[in-house]
C-alpha positions as CSV (number, residue, x, y, z in Angstrom):
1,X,-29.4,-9.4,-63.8
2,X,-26.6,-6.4,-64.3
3,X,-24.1,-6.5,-61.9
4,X,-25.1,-3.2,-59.8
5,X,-28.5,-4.9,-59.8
6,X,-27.1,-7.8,-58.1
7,X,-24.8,-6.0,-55.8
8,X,-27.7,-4.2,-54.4
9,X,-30.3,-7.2,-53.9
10,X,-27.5,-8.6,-51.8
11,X,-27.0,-5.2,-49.9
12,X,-30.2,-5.4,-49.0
13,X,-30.4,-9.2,-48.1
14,X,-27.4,-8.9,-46.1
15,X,-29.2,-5.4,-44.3
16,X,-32.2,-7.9,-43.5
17,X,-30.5,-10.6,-42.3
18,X,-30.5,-11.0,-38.5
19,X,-28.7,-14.5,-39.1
20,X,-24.8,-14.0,-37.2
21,X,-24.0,-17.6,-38.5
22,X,-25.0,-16.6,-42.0
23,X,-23.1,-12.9,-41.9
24,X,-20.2,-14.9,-40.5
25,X,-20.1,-17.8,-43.5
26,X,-20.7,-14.7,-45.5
27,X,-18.1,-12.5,-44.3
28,X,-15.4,-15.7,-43.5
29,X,-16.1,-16.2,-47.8
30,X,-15.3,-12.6,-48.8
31,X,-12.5,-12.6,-46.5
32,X,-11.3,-15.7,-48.5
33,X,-11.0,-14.6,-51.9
34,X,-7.9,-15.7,-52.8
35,X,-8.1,-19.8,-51.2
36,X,-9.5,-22.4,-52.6
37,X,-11.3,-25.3,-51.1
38,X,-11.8,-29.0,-51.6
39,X,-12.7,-32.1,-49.7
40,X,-9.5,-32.7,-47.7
41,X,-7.7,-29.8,-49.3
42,X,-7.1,-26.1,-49.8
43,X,-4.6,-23.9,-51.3
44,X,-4.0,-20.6,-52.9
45,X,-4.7,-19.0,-56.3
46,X,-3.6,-16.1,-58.2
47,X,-5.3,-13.9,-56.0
48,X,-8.8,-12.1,-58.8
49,X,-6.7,-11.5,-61.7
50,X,-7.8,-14.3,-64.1
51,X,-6.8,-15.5,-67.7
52,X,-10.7,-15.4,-68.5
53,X,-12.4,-12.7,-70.0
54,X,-15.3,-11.1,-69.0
55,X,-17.4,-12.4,-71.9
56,X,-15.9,-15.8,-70.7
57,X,-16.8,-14.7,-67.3
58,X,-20.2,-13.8,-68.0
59,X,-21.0,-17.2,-70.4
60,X,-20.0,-19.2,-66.8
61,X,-22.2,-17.1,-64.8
62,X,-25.1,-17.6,-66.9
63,X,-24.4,-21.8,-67.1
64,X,-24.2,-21.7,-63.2
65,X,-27.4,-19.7,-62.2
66,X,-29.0,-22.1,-65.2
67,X,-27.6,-25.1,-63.0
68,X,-28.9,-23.3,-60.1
69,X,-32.5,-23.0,-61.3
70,X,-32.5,-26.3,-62.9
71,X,-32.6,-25.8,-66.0
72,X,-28.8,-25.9,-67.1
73,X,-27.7,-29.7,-69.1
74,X,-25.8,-32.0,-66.8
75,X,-24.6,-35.8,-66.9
76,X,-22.7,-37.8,-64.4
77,X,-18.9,-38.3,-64.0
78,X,-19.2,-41.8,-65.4
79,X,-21.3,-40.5,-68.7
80,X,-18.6,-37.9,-69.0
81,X,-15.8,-40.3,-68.6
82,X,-17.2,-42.4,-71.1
83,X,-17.5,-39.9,-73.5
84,X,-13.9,-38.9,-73.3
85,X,-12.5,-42.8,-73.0
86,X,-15.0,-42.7,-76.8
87,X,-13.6,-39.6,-78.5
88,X,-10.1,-39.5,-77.3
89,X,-8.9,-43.2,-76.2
90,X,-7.9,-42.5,-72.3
């Protein structure tokens, strides 16, 4: 989906909504751009300027809506771990 496309399916899903918790979580996230949250923590980042490029930014995009739908590969912490402890000895 293009970016304008996206932008206006939310338009319109935020114009249908009659949901004040949702508007609120959604509003309370756009208000937070620039803090980061974590079980038990938060903190700052550079604010949207970003080291990634926007073909960079597009390849995570893609991998996140594939995790979304189910379809994206995935493994567990422990397979992960394993296969770093394998390749690189820590």
């Amino acid at each position: 989906m293009e970016i304008n496309e996206l932008k206006i399916e939310l338009l319109k899903k935020i114009l249908a909504s009659n949901d004040i918790r949702t508007l609120d979580k959604l509003n309370e996230f756009l208000s937070a751009e620039n803090t980061v949250s974590e079980v038990g923590e938060e903190y700052k980042t550079e604010g949207k300027n970003s080291s990634l490029s926007p073909e960079q930014w597009e390849e995570l995009n893609r991998r996140y809506q594939e995790y979304l739908e189910g379809k994206g590969e995935s493994e567990s912490l422990e397979a992960f771990n394993q296969k770093i402890f394998e390749r690189y000895g820590f």
